[in-house]
C-alpha positions, -999 to 999 in steps of 0.1 A, spaced: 188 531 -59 217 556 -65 218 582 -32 238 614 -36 238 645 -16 235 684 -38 246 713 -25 221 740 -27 231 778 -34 215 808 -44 229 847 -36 200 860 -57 167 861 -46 177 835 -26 139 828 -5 127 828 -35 149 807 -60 155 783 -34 119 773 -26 113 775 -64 141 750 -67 134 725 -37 94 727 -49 106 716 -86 129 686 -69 97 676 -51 80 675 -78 104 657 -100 93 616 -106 132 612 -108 141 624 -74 133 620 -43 146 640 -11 154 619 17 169 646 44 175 682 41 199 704 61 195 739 78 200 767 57 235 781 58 241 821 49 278 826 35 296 855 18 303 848 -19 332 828 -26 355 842 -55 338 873 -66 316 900 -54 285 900 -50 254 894 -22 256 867 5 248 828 -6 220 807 10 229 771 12 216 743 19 230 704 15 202 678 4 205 637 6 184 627 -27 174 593 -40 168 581 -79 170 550 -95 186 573 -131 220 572 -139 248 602 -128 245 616 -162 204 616 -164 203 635 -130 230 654 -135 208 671 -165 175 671 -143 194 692 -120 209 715 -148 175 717 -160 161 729 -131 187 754 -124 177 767 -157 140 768 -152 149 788 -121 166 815 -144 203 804 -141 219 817 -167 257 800 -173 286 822 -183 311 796 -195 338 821 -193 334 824 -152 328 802 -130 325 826 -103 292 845 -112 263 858 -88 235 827 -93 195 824 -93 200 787 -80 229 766 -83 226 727 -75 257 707 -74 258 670 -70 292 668 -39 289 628 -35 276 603 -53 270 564 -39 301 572 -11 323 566 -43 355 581 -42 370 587 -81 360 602 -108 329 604 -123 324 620 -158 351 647 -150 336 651 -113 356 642 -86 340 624 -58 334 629 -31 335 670 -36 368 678 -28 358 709 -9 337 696 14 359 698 38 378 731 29 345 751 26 318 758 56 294 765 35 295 732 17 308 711 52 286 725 78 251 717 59 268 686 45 279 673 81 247 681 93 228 654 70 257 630 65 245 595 72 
């Protein structure tokens, strides 16, 4: 069983998005939430724009990296996430990033592991401490 822990953000709608978001990971057969942080307000990192909510979730799946890497994707999309590939820095509906997967440290599929800023950034380090086994 693969155990990874997503970052949660949203700095539109964010109520809204986010329980729209962790109701479609509860619902997922794929995934399973094991523990789930407070919720975190931030400004926006990198751009203008209204505050972030976030939130750090421990998750469980027996699927592979790259299979929950597109459920999550998917469900970002389903929650009206548009991507603008030219900027990374965008206001965002619901954003769900995977910040360490399996306690590996490397590389997996172009995604360093664990996130390397989980420690620079409170918004990812306070929710993520919180829950870290």
């Amino acid at each position: 069983m693969n155990e990874f822990y997503v970052l949660v953000g949203s700095n539109i709608n964010p109520s809204v998005n986010i329980e729209l978001g962790l109701s479609e990971i509860k619902s997922h057969p794929y995934l399973k939430i094991v523990k789930q942080s407070s919720f975190y307000e931030s400004e926006p990192y990198g751009m203008e724009g209204d505050n972030f909510i976030n939130l750090v979730l421990l998750l469980e799946s027996d699927k592979t990296f790259s299979k929950v890497l597109k459920i999550l994707k998917q469900i970002e999309s389903n929650c009206g996430r548009v991507r603008d590939p030219g900027n990374k820095f965008t206001p965002r509906t619901l954003d769900l990033d995977i910040i360490d997967w399996n306690g590996i440290t490397g590389e997996i599929e172009g995604y360093q592991f664990p996130d390397p800023e989980i420690q620079i950034r409170d918004f990812i380090k306070k929710p993520y401490n919180e829950i870290k086994k």
